[in-house]
C-alpha positions in Angstrom: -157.7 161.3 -54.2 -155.7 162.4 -57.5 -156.7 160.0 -60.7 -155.0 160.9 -64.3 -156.5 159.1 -66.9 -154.7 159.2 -70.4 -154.0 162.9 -70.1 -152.4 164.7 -72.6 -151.3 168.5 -73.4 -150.5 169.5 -76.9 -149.5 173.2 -77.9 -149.9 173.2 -81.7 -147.9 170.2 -83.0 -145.7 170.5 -79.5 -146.5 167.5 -77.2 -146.2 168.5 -73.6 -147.7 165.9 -72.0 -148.5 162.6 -73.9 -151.2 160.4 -72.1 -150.4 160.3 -68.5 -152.0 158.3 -66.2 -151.4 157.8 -62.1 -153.6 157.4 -59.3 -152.6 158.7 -55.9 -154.5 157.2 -52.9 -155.4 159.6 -49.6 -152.9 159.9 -47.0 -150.0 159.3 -49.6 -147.1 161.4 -50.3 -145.6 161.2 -53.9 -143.0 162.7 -55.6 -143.0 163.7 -59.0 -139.5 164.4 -60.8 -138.7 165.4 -64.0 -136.0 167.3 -65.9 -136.8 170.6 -67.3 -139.1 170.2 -70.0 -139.9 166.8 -69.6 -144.0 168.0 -68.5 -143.7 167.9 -64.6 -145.3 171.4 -64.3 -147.8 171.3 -67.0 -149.2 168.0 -65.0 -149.4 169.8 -61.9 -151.0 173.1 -63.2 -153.9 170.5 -65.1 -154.6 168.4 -61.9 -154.5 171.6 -60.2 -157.5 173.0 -62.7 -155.1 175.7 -63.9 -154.5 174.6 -67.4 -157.1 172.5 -69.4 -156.0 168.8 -70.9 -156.1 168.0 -74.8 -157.6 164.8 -74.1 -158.0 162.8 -70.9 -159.4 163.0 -67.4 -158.3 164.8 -64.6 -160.2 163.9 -60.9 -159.5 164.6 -57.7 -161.5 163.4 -54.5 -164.0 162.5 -57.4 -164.2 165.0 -59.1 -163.7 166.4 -62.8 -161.5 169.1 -62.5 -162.4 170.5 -66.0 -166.1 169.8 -65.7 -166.3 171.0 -62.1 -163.2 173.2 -61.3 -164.7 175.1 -58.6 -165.5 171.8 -56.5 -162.3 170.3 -57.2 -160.6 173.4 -56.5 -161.9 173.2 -53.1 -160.3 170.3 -52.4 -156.9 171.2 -53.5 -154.2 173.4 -51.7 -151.5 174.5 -54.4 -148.1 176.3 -53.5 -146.2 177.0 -57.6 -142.6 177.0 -57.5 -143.1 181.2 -58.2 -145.5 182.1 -55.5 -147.9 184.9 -56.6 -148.3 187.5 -53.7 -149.5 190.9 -53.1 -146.2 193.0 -51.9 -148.4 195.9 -50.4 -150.2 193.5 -48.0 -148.9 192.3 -44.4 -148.6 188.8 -44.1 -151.9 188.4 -41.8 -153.6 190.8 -43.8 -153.0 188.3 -46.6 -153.7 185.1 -45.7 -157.2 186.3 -44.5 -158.2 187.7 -47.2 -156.6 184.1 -49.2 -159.0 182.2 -46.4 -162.0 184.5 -47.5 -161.8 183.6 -50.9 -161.2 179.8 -50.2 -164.4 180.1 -48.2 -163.7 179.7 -44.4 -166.2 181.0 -42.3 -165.3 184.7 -41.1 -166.0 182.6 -37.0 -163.1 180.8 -38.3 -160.8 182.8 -40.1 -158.6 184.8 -37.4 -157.9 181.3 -35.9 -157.1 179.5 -38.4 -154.8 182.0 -40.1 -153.2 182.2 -36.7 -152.4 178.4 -36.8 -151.0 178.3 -40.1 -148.7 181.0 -39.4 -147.7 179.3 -36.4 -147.1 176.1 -38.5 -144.8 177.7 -41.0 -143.1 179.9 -38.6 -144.5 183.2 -39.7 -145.9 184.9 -36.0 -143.0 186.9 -35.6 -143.7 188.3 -39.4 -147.8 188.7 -39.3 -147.1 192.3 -39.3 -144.5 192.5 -42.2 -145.2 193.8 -45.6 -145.0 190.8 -48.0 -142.7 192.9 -50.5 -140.1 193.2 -47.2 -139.7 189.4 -46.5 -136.9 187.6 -47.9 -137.2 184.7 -50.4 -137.6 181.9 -48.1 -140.2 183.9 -46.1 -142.1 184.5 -49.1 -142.1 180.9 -49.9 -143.2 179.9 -46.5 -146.6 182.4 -47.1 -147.0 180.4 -49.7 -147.3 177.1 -47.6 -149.6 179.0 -45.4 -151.5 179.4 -47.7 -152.0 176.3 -49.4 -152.9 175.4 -46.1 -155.3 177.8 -44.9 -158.3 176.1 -46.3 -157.5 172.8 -44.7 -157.8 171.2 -48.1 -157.5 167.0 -48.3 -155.0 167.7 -51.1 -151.7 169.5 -51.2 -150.0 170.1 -54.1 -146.3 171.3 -53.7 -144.2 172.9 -56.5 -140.8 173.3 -54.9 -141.4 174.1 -52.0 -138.2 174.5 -50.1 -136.6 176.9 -53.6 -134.9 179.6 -51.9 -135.1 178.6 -48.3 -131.6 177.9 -46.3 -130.3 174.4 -45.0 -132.0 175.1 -41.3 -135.3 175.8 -43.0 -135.6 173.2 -45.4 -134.9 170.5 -42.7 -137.5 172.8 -41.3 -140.1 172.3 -43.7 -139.6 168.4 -44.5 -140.2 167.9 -41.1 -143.6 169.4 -41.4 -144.4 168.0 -44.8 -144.2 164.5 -43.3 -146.3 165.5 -40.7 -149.1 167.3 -42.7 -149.1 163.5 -44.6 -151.1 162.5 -41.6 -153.9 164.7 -42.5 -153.5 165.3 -45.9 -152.5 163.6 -49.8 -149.6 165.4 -50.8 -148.1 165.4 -54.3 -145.0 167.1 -54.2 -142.2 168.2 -57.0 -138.5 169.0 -56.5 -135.2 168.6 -58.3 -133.8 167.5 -54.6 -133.4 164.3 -54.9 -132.8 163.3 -51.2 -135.7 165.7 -49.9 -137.9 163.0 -52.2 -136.5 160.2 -50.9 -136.6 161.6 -47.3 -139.9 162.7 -47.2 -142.2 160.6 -50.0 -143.4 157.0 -49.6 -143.8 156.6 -53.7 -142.2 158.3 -56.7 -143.4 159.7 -60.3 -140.5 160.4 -62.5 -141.7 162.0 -65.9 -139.4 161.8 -69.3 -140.5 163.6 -72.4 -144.5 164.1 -71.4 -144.4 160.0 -70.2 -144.5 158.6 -67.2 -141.1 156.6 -67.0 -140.4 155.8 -63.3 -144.1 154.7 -61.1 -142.9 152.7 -57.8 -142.9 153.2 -53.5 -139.8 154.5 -52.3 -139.1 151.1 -50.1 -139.4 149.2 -53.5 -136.8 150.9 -55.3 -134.4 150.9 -52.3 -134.7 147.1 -52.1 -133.9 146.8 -56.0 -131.3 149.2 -55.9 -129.2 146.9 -52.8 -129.5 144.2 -55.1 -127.7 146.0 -58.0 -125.2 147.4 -55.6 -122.1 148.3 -58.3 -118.4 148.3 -57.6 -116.3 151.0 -57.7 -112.5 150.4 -58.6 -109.5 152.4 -59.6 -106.4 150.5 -60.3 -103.3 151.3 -62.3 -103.4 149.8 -66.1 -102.4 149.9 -69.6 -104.4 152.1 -71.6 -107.3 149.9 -73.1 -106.7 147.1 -71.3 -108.3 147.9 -68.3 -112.2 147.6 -69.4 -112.3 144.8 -71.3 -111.2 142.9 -68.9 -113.7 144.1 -65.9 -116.5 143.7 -68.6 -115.4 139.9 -69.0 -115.7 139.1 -65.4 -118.8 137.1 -64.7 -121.4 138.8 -63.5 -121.0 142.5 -64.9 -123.7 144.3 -66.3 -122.2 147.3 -67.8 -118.6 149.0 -66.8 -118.6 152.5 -66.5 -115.4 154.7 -67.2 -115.3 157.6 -64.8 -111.9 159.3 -65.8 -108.3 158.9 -64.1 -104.9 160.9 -64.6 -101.0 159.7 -64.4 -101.9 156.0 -65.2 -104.7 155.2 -62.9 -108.1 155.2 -64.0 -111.5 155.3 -62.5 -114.9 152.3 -62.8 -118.1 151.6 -62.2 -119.1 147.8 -62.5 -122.7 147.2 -62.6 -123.5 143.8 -61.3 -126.1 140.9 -61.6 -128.6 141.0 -59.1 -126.9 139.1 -55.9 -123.0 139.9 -57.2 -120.4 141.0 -55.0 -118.0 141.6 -57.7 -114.8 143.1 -55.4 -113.1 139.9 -54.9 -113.2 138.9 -58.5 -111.7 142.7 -59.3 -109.2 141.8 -56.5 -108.3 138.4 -58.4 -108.1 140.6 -61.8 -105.9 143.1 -61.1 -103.7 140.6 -58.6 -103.6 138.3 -61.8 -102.8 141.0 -64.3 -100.6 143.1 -61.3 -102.4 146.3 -61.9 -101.5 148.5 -58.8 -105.0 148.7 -56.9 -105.9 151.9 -55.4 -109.8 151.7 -54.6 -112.3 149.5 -54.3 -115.5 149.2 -52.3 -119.1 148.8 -52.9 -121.3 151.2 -54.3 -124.6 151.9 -53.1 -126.8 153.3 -55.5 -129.3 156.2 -54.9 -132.7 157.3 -55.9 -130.2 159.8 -58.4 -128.9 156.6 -60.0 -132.7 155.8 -60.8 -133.3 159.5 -61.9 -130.4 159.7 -64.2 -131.3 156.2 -66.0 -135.1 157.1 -66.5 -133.9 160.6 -67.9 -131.2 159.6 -70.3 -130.5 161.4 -73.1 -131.7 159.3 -76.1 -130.9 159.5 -80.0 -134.1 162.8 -80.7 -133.7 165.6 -78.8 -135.6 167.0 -75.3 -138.6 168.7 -76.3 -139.2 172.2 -74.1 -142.1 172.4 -71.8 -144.8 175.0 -73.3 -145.4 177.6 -70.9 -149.0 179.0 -70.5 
């Protein structure tokens, strides 16, 4: 449905976006994550046909988006993160006359806005002036209508910004269930909302694709490099060395303590339990032991590697 091929997006001697390439297949759900400025949005606004590329190709459903933008565009349902409406419209007046555009029959039209309004819990606000609704009401007309068309391909900037914890529940529920009729490509800096509602994840650093794998695939490699977390009372200085010289440690993270006792993270070889060998150490050295249990890492842990900060600086994403 969605094929990048060696896109890039320069701005002057600014790289935005430096040769991405991905391929999402109908019926998936995929996240894409980035920091600020690391190109997330300026991919979404060129797959979506709303910026052009430097170089590369950008198809969906088969089609160039830059050669043929109108047929692509009908393919495509995009909600941005700031959702563009008219304020002096009511919210049924509005998505009819977003469905007339889009091209649904006028036999069509009252229905279909109807059911999309019912879908994203907007019936009891038809009536409303868009300029009266609240922030998360405004951002569920926005849903609507990325959905009003019926479109194979929804593209979702933030979509639950703004809303409260009842509605985004709300609308997760209902983006995993429009994945049985739709590709979705969805961004957010929620990291469990990705991880509770895609099957695969993009994470983008610096205009490059850093992070491509399913959901389940990173789970299973992040149980096998389950990490230790300890805090036990020690000399100053003595304390790391020594949890970095067990066998088996990857890396030992220092994580801060106050009146003597300080705070770790062990890393671990893939298959290590290290807690009883932390147990032996600090019974062997006796180091008071406060803490120590198992530490399951999280699609964040994964985020936070692929995004660290390295020797040159972050570049800013060009806005249009």
């Amino acid at each position: 449905m969605i094929r990048l091929e060696k896109v890039t997006k320069q701005y002057g001697s600014l790289t935005a976006v430096d040769g991405v390439s991905f391929h999402v297949a109908p019926g998936e759900i995929v996240g894409l994550l980035g920091p600020n400025g690391a190109g997330k949005s300026t991919t979404m606004r060129m797959l979506t046909g709303y910026l052009s590329a430097t170089q590369g190709t950008v198809r969906i459903a088969g089609l160039d988006v830059f050669e043929k933008p109108v047929e692509a565009r009908r393919h495509i349902g995009y909600m941005p993160e700031s959702v563009p409406l008219y304020p002096e419209m009511r919210v049924n007046e509005y998505l009819n006359y977003r469905a007339a555009i889009k091209g649904v029959p006028g036999s069509k039209r009252r229905k279909r806005v109807e059911e999309v309004m019912e879908r994203c819990w907007l019936a009891e606000r038809s009536r409303t002036l868009v300029g009266h609704l609240s922030k998360g009401y405004r951002q569920r007309v926005g849903l609507a209508d990325a959905l009003v068309a019926s479109p194979d391909l929804l593209v979702l900037d933030e979509p639950t910004i703004g809303l409260d914890p009842t509605q985004i529940v709300q609308v997760r529920d209902l983006i995993r269930g429009l994945g049985a009729q739709h590709t979705i490509l969805l961004s957010s800096h929620i990291l469990p909302e990705v991880e509770a509602v895609c099957s695969r994840v993009i994470i983008i650093r610096r205009g490059r694709i850093a992070v491509d794998d399913r959901i389940d695939a990173l789970k299973a490699r992040l149980q096998r490099e389950a990490a230790v977390g300890v805090e036990l009372k020690a000399p100053a200085g003595n304390a790391r060395p020594a949890l970095a010289a067990i066998a088996g440690a990857k890396e030992v993270e220092e994580l801060g303590g106050s009146e003597g006792w300080c705070r770790f993270r062990l890393r671990a070889e893939a298959g290590q339990d290290l807690r009883e060998p932390v147990a032996a150490l600090a019974r062997e050295r006796d180091w008071p032991l406060r803490e120590l249990h198992r530490d399951e890492r999280t699609l964040e842990d994964v985020f936070l590697e692929a995004v660290r900060a390295e020797d040159v600086p972050p570049k800013a994403e060009a806005k249009p």
